[in-house]
GUNU-998645 format. One record per residue (C-alpha): residue number from 1; x, y, z; chain. Coordinates in nm, 4 decimals, decimal comma. Layout:
<atoms>
<atom num="NUM" c1="X" c2="Y" c3="Z" chaine="A"/>
...
</atoms>
This chain:
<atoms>
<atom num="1" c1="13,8432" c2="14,6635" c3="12,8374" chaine="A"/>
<atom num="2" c1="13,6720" c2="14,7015" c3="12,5186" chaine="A"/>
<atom num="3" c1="13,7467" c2="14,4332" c3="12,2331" chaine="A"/>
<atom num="4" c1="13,9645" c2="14,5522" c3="11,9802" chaine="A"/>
<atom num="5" c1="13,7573" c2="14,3788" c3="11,6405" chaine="A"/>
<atom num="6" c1="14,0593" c2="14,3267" c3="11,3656" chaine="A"/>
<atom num="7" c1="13,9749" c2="14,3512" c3="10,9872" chaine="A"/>
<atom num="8" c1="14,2001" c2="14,0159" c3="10,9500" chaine="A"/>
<atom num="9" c1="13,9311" c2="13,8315" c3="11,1812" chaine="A"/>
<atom num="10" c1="13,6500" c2="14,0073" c3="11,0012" chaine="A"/>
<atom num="11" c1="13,8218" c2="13,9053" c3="10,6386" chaine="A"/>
<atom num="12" c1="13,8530" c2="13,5258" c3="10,7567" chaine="A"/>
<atom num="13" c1="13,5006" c2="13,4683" c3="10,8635" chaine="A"/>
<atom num="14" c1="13,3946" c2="13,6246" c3="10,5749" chaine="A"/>
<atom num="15" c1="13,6251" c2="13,4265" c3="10,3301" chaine="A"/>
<atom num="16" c1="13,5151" c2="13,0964" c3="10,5050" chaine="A"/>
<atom num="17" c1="13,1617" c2="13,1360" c3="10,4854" chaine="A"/>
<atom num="18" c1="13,1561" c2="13,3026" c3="10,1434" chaine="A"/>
<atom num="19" c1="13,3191" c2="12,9696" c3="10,0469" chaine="A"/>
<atom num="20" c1="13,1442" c2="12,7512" c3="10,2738" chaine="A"/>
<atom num="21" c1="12,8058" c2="12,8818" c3="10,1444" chaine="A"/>
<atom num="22" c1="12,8580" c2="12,8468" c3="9,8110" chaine="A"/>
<atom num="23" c1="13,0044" c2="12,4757" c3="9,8600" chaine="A"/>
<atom num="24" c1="12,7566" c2="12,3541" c3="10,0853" chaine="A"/>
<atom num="25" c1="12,4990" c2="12,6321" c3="10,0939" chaine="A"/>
<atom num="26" c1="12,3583" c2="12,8766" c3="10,3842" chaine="A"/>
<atom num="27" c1="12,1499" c2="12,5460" c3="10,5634" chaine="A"/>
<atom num="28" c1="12,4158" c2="12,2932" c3="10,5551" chaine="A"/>
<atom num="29" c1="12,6656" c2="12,5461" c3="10,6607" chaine="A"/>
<atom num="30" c1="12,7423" c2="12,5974" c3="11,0965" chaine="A"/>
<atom num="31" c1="12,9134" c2="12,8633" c3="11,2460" chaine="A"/>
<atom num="32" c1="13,0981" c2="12,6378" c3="11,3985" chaine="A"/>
<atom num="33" c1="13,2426" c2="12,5599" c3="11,0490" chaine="A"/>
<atom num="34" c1="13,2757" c2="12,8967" c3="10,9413" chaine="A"/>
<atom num="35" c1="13,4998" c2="12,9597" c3="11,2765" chaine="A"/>
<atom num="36" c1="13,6758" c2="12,6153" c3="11,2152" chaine="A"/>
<atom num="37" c1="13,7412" c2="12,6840" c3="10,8638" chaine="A"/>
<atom num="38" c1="13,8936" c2="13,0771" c3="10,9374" chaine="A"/>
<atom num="39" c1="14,1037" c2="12,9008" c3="11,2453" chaine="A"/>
<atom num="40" c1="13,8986" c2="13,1380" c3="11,4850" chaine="A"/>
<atom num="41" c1="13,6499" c2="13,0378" c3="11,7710" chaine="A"/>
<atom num="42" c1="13,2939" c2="13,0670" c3="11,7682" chaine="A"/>
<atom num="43" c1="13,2739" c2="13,3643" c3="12,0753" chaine="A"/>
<atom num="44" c1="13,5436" c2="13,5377" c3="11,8361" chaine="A"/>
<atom num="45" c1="13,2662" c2="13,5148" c3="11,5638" chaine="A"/>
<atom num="46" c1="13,0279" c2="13,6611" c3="11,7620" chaine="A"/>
<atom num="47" c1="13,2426" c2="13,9673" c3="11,8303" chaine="A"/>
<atom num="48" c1="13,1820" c2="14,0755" c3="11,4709" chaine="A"/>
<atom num="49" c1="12,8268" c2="13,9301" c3="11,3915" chaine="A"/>
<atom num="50" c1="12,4859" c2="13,8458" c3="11,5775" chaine="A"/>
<atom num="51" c1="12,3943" c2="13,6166" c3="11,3927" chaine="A"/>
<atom num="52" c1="12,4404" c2="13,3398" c3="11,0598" chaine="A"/>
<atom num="53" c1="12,2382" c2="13,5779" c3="10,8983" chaine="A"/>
<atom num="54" c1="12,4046" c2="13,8713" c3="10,9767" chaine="A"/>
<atom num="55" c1="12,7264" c2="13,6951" c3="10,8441" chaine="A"/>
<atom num="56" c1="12,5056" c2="13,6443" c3="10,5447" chaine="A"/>
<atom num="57" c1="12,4190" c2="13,9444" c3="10,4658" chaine="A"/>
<atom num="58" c1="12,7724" c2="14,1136" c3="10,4938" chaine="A"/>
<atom num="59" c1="12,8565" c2="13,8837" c3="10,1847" chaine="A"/>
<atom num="60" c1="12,5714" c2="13,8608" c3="10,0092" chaine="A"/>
<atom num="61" c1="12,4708" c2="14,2624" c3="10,0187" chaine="A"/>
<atom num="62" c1="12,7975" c2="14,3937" c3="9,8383" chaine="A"/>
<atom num="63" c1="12,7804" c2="14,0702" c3="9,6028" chaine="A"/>
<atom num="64" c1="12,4563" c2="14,1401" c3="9,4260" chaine="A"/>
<atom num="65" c1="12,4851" c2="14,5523" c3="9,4485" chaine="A"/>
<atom num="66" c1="12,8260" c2="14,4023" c3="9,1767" chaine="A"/>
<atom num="67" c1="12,5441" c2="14,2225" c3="9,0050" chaine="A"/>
<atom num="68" c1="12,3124" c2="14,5218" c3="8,9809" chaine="A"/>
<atom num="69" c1="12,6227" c2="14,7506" c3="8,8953" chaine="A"/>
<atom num="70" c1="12,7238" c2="14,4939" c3="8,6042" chaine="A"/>
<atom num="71" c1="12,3727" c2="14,5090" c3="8,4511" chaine="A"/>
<atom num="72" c1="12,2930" c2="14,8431" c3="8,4586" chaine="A"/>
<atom num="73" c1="12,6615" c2="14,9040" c3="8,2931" chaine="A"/>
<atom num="74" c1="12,5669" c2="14,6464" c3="8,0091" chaine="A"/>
<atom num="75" c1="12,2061" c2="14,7918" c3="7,9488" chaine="A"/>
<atom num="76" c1="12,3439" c2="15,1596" c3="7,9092" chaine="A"/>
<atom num="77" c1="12,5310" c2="15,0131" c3="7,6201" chaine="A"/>
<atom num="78" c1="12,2316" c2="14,8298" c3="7,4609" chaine="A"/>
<atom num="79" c1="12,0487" c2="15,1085" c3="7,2245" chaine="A"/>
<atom num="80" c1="11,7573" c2="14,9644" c3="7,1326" chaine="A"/>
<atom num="81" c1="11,4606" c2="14,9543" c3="7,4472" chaine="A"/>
<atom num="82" c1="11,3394" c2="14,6396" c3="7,4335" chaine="A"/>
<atom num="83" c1="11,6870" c2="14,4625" c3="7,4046" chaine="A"/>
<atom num="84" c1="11,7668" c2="14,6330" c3="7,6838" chaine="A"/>
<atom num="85" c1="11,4671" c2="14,4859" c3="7,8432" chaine="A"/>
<atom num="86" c1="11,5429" c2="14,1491" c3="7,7683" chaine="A"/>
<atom num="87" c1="11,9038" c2="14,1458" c3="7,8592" chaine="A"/>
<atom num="88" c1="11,7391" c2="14,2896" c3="8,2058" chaine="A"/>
<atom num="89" c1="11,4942" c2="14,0240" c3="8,1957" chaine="A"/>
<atom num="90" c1="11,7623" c2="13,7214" c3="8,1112" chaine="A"/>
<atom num="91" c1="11,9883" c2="13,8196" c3="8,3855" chaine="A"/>
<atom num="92" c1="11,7340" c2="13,8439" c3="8,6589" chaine="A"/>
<atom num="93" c1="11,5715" c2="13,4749" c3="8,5792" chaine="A"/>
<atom num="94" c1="11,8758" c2="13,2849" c3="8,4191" chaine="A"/>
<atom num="95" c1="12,2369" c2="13,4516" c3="8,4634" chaine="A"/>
<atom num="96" c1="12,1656" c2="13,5519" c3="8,8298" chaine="A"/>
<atom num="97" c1="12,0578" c2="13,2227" c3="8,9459" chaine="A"/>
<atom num="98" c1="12,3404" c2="13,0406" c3="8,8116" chaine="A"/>
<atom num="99" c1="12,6193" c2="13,2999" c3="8,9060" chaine="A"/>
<atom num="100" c1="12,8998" c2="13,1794" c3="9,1636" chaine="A"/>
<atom num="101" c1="12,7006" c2="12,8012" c3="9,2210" chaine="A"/>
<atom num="102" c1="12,3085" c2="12,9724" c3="9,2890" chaine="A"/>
<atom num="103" c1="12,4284" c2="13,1791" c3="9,5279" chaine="A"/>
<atom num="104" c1="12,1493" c2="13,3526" c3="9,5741" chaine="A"/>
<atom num="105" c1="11,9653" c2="13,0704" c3="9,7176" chaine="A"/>
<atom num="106" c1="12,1763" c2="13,1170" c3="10,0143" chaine="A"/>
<atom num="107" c1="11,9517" c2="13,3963" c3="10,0620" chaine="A"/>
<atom num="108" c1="11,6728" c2="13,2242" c3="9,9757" chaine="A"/>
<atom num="109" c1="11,7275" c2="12,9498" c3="10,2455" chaine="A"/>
<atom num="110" c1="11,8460" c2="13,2110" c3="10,4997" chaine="A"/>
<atom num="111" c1="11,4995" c2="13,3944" c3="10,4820" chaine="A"/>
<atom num="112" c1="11,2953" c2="13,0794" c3="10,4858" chaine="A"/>
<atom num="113" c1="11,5202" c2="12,9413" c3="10,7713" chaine="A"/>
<atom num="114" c1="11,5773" c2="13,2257" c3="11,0274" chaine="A"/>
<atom num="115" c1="11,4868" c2="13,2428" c3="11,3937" chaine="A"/>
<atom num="116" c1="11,2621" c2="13,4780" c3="11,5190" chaine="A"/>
<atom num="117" c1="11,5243" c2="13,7097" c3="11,6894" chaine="A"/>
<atom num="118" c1="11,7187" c2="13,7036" c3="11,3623" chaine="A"/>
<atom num="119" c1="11,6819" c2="14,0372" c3="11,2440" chaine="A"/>
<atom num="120" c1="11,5592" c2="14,0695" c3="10,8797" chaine="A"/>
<atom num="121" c1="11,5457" c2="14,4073" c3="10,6980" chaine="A"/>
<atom num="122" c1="11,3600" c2="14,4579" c3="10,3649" chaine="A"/>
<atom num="123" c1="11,6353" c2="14,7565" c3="10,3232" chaine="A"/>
<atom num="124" c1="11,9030" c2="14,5747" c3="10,0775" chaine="A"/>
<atom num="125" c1="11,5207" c2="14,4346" c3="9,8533" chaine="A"/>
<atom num="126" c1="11,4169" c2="14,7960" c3="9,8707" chaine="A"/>
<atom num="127" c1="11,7592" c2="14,9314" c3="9,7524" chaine="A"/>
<atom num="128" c1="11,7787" c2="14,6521" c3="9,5102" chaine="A"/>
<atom num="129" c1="11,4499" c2="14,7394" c3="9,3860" chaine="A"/>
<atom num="130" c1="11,4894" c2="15,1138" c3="9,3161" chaine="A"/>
<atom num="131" c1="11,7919" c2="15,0095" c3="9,1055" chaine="A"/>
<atom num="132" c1="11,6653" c2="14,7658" c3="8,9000" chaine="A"/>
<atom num="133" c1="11,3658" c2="15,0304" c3="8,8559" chaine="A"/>
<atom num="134" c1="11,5925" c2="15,2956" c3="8,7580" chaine="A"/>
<atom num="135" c1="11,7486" c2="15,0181" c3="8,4510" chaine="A"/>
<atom num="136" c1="11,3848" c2="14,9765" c3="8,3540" chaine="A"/>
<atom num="137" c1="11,2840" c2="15,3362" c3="8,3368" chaine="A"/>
<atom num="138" c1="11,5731" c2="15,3796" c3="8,0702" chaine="A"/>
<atom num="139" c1="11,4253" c2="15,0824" c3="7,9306" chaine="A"/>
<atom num="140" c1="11,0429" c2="15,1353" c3="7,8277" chaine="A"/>
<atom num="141" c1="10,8804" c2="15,3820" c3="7,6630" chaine="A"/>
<atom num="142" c1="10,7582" c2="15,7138" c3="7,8255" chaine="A"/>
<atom num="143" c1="10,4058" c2="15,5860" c3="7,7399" chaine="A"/>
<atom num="144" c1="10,5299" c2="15,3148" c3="8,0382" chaine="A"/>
<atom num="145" c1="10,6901" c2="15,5212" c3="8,2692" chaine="A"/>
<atom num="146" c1="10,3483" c2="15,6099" c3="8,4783" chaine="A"/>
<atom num="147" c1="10,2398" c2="15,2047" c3="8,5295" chaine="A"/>
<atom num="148" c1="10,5779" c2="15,1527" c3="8,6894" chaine="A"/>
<atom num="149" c1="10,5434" c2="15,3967" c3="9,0103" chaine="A"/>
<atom num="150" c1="10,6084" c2="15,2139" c3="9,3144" chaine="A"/>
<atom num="151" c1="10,8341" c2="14,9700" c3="9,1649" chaine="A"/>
<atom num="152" c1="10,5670" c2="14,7397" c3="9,1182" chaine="A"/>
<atom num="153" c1="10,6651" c2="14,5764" c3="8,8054" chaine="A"/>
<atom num="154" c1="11,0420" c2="14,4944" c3="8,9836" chaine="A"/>
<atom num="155" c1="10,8882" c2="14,3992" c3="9,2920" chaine="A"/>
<atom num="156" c1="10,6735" c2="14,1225" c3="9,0409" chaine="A"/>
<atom num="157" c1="11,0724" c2="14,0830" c3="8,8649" chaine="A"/>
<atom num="158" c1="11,2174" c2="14,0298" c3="9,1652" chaine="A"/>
<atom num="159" c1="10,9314" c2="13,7814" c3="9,3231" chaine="A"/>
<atom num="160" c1="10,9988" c2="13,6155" c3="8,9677" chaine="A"/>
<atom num="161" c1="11,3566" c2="13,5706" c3="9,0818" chaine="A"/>
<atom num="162" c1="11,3496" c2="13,4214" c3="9,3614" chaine="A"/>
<atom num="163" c1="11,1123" c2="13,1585" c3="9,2013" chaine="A"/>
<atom num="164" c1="11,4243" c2="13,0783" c3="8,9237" chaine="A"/>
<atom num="165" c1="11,6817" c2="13,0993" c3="9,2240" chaine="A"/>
<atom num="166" c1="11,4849" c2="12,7687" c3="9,3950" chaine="A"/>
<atom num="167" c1="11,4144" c2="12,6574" c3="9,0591" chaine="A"/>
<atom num="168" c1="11,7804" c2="12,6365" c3="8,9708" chaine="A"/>
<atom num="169" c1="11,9341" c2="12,4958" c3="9,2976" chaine="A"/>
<atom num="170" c1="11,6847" c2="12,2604" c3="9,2352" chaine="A"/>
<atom num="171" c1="11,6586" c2="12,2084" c3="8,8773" chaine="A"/>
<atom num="172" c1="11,8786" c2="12,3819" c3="8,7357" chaine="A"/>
<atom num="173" c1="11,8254" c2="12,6140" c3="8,5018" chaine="A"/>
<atom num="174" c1="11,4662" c2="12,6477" c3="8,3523" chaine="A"/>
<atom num="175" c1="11,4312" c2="12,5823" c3="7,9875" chaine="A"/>
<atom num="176" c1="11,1333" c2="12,8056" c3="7,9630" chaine="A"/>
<atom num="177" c1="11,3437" c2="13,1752" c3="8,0455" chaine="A"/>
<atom num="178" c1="11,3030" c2="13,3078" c3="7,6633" chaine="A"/>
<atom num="179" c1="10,9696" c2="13,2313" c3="7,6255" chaine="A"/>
<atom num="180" c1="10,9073" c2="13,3899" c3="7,9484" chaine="A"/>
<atom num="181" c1="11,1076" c2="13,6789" c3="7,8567" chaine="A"/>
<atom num="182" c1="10,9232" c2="13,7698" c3="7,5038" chaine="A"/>
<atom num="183" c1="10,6049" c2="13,7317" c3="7,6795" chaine="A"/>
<atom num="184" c1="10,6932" c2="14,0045" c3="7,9403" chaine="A"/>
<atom num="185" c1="10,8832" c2="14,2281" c3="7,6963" chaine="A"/>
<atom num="186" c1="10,5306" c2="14,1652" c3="7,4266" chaine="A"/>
<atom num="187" c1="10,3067" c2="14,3053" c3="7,7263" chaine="A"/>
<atom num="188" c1="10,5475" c2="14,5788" c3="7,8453" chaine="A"/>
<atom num="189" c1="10,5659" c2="14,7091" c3="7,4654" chaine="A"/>
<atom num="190" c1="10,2405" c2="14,6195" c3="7,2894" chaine="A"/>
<atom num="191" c1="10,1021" c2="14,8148" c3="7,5734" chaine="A"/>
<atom num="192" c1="10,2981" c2="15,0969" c3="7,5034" chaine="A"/>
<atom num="193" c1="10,2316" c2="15,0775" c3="7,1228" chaine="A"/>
<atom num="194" c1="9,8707" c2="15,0245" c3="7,2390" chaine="A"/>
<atom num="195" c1="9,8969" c2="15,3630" c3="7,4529" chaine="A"/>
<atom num="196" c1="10,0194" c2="15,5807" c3="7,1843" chaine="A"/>
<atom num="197" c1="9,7937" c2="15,4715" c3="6,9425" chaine="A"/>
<atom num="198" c1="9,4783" c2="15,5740" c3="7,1343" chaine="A"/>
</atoms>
């Protein structure tokens, strides 16, 4: 008979390692705790998920497409281009980082840490990408537009981030993000001024 998978079950493990992971963080976190903590058993985990990383993912997927949501909602109300850079900029390399305890160095530590039969997909970093290249098309100047096919400069933004993620669960955060910031938003427009000026 074929096992009947409950969304309570699937809501506990979930709720125990979303808090487990952000507590203790993605390496220091068992399934064994997970099932311990959501009063389940680990064969009942593995009715729902393959894997720690699979687990992983089904938290930490919908939890930054809310991140990506949020910004692009606060840069469509940010007129000017280059503010709306910046706030882009900020939150990839200083509010993201931070948010709910670094959680995105779960992620971090999950990629770095997985077993070979783990499955990893570049899907949710492609998906992620095109978004956060859609924000910066609305962004930068036409003159712009054509240097930024094949999400190349968010693939670079995103690289960036991780670097800040590890930075911050190690550091916390870095005192350098502004400067950082008005250095990529100087290139990104003085190249643009530069382009419609020739």
């Amino acid at each position: 008979m074929a096992q009947v998978k409950k969304t309570s079950v699937r809501d506990a493990i979930l709720e125990s390692a979303t808090e487990l992971f952000t507590e203790h963080g993605y390496s220091n976190t068992t399934l064994a705790d997970i099932a311990r903590d959501a009063a389940i058993t680990m064969s009942n985990i593995y009715n729902y998920y393959d894997s720690k990383l699979d687990v992983l993912y089904a938290i930490y997927e919908p939890w930054l497409d809310q991140r990506i949501e949020y910004v692009a909602q606060e840069t469509d109300k940010i007129e000017d281009p280059r503010e709306k850079m910046r706030f882009l900029l900020k939150y990839l390399f200083s509010d993201l980082p931070a948010d709910t305890n670094c959680f995105a160095n779960n992620f971090m530590q999950a990629i770095v840490t997985r077993k070979s039969e783990e499955n990893y997909s570049r899907d949710l970093l492609l998906r992620s990408e095109e978004k956060i290249s859609g924000i910066i098309r609305k962004a930068v100047p036409d003159t712009v537009k054509d240097a930024l096919a094949d999400n190349i400069l968010t693939h670079l933004l995103f690289m960036a981030h991780d670097g800040f993620v590890i930075n911050y669960a190690l550091n916390g955060p870095s005192r350098r993000v502004d400067a950082i910031v008005d250095l990529l938003c100087n290139l990104i427009f003085s190249s643009a001024a530069a382009d419609t000026s020739s």
